[in-house]
C-alpha positions as CSV (number, residue, x, y, z in Angstrom):
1,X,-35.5,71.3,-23.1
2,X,-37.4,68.4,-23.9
3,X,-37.1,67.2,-20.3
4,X,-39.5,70.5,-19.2
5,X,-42.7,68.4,-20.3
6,X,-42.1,65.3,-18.3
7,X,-44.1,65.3,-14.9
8,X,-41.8,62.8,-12.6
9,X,-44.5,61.1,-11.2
10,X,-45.6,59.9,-14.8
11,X,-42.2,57.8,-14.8
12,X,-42.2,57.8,-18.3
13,X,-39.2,55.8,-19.6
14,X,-36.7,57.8,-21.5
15,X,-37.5,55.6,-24.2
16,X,-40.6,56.5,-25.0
17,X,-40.2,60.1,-24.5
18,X,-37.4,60.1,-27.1
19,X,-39.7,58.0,-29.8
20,X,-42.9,61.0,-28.9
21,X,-41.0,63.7,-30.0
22,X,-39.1,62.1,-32.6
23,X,-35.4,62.6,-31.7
24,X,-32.2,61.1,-33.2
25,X,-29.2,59.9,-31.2
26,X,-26.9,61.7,-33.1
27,X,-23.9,59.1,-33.6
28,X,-19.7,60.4,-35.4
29,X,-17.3,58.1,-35.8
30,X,-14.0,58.8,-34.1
31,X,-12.3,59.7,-37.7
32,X,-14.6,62.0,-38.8
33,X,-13.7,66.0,-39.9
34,X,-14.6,68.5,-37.3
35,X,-16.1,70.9,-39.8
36,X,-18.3,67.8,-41.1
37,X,-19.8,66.9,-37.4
38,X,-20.3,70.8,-37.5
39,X,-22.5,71.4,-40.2
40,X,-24.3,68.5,-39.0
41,X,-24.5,70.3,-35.7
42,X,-25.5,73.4,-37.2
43,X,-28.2,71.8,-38.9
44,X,-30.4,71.8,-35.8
45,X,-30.5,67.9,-35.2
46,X,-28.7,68.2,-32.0
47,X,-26.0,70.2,-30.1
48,X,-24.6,67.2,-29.0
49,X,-23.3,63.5,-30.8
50,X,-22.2,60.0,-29.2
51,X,-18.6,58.9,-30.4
52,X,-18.8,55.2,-31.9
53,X,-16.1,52.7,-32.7
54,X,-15.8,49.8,-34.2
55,X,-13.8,47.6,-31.7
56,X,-12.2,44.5,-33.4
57,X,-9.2,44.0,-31.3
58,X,-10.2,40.8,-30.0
59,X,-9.8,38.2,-33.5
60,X,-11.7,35.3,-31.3
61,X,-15.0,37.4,-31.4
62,X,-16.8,39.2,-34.4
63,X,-15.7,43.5,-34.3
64,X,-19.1,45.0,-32.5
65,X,-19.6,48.9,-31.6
66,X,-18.5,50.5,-28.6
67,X,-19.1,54.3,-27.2
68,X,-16.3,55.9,-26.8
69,X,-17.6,59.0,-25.5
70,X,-19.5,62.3,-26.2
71,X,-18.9,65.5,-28.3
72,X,-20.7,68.4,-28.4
73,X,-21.0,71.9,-30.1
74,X,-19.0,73.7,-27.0
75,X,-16.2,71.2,-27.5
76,X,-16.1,72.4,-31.1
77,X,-16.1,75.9,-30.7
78,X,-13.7,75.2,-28.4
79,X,-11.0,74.5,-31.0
80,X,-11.6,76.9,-33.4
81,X,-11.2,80.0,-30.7
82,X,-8.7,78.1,-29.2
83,X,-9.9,78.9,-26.0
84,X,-12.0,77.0,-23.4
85,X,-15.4,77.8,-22.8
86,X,-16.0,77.9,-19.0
87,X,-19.7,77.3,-18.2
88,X,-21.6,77.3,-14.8
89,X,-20.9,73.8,-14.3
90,X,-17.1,74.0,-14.8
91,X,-15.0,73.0,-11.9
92,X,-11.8,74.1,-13.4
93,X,-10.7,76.9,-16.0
94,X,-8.1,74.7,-17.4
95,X,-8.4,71.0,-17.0
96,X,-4.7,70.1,-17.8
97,X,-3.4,72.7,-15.1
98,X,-6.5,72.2,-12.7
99,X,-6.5,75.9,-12.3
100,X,-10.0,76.1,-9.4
101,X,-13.1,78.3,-10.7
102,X,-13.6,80.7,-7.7
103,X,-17.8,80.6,-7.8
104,X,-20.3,79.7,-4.6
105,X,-20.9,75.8,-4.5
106,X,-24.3,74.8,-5.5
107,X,-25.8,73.2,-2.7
108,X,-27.0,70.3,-4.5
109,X,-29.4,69.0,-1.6
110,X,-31.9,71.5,-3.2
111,X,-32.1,68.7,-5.6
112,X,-34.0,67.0,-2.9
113,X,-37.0,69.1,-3.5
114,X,-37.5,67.7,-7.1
115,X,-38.0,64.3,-5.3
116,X,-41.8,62.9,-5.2
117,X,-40.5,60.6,-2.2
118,X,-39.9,63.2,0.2
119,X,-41.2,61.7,3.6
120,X,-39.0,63.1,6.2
121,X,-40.8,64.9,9.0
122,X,-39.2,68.5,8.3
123,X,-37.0,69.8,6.3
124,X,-33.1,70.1,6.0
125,X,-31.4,73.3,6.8
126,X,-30.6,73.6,3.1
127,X,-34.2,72.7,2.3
128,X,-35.8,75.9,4.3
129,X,-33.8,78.1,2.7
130,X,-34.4,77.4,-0.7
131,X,-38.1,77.1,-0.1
132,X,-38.1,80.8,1.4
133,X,-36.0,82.1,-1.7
134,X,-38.8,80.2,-3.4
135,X,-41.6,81.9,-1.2
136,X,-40.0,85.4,-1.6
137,X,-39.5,85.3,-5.2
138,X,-42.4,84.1,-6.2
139,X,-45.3,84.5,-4.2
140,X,-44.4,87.5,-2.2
141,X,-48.2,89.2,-1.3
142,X,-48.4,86.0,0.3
143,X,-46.0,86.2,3.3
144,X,-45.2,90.0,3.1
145,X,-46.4,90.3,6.8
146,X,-43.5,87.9,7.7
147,X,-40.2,88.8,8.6
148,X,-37.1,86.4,6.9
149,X,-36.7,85.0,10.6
150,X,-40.4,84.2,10.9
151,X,-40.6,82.9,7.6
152,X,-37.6,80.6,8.3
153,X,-38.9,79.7,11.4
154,X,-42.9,78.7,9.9
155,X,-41.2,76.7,7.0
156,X,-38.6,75.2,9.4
157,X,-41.5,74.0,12.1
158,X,-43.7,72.5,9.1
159,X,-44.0,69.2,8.8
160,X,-43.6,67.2,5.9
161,X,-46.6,64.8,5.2
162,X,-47.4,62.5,2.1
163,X,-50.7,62.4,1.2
164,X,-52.2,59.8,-1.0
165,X,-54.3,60.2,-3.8
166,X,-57.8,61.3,-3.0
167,X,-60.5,58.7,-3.1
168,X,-64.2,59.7,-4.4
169,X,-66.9,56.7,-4.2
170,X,-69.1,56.5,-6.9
171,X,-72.1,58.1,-5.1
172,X,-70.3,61.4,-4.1
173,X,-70.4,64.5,-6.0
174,X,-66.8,65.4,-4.4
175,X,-64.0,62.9,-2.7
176,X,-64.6,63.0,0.8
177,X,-60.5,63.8,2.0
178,X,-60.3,67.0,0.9
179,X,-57.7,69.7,1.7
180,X,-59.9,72.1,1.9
181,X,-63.9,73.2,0.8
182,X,-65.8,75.5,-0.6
183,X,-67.3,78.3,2.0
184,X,-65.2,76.9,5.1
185,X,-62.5,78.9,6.7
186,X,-59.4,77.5,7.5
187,X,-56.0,78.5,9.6
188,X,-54.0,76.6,7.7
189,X,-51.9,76.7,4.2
190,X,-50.3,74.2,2.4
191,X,-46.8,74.1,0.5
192,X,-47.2,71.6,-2.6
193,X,-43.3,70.3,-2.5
194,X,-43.9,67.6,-5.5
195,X,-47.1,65.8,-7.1
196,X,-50.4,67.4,-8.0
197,X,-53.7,68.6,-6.2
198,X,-57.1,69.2,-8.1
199,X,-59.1,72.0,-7.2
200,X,-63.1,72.2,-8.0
201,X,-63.6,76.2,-8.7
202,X,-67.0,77.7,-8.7
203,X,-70.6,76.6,-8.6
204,X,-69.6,74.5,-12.0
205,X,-67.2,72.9,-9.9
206,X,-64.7,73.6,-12.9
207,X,-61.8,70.9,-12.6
208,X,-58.0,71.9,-12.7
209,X,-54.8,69.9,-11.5
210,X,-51.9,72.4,-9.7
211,X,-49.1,71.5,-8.4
């Protein structure tokens, strides 16, 4: 949840992030009681804890600490229903009899969308469509005159362009690239797909970053 506050093209190290908000890698050792990693579970420092080790196999070299993998609260609820828990992300409904999930594929080059680097000229296939399920969802007064094929077809034609950031020299009240001004008509509309734009509102020229 953390993760919702982080603006991509900050490139803030994880790091960092982690030490900001003051989180704990929760770390169990491999022996310890189910109900113990529980009630530290339940105790709201994480839903999630790394499995250490001590490995010492080798008598050459001093013992050191190795990962040997994750657990989490699912897996623990897991045992005590004695059932598996099959979440959206689940290939299988039983791993040991690799028994399918019958559920539509995610198409995962939406992800693409999330990227700041985007600098093909148009879009994928995959790409138009979830920017229209984007378009109708969410900002529907805005293309209610269009039908789904014409909608498909604007986002579809559009091309992609990356835009620096705006310049503004030291004697201008506004940068000099802009997208669009104050009291000028324009044919156009623009799709933000990642970064920011600023927009100067009113005769205050109030300042606010969108995007």
């Amino acid at each position: 949840k953390d993760l919702i506050f982080v603006d991509p093209d900050d490139e803030t190290p994880v790091r960092n992030f982690v030490q900001i908000f003051g989180r704990g890698v929760h770390v169990v050792w491999p022996d310890d009681k189910l109900g113990d990693v529980l009630r530290e579970l339940k105790q709201g420092r994480s839903h999630m804890a790394l499995v250490r080790d001590v490995n010492n196999e080798d008598s050459d070299q001093d013992p050191y600490y190795e990962l040997k993998g994750i657990i989490t609260l699912e897996d623990i609820i897991e045992v005590i229903l004695g059932d598996e828990i099959v979440d959206e992300t689940d290939v299988f409904l039983h791993a040991e009899d690799s028994i399918k999930i019958d559920r539509t594929t995610f198409d995962w080059a939406r992800l693409r969308l999330l990227d700041s680097k985007i600098v093909d000229e148009t879009l994928s296939p995959e790409e138009v469509k979830a920017v229209c399920a984007h378009l109708r969802t969410n900002h529907e007064d805005a293309v209610s005159l269009l039908s789904n094929v014409q909608l498909k077809t604007l986002v579809a034609t559009t091309k992609v362009s990356e835009l620096q950031k705006a310049e503004q020299n030291l004697d201008e009240e506004l940068p000099s690239d802009m997208l669009y001004k104050n009291g000028e008509a324009t044919h156009v509309c623009t799709l933000i797909l990642s970064g920011k734009v600023t927009i100067f509102a009113g005769q205050d020229k109030f300042r606010s970053d969108v995007g």
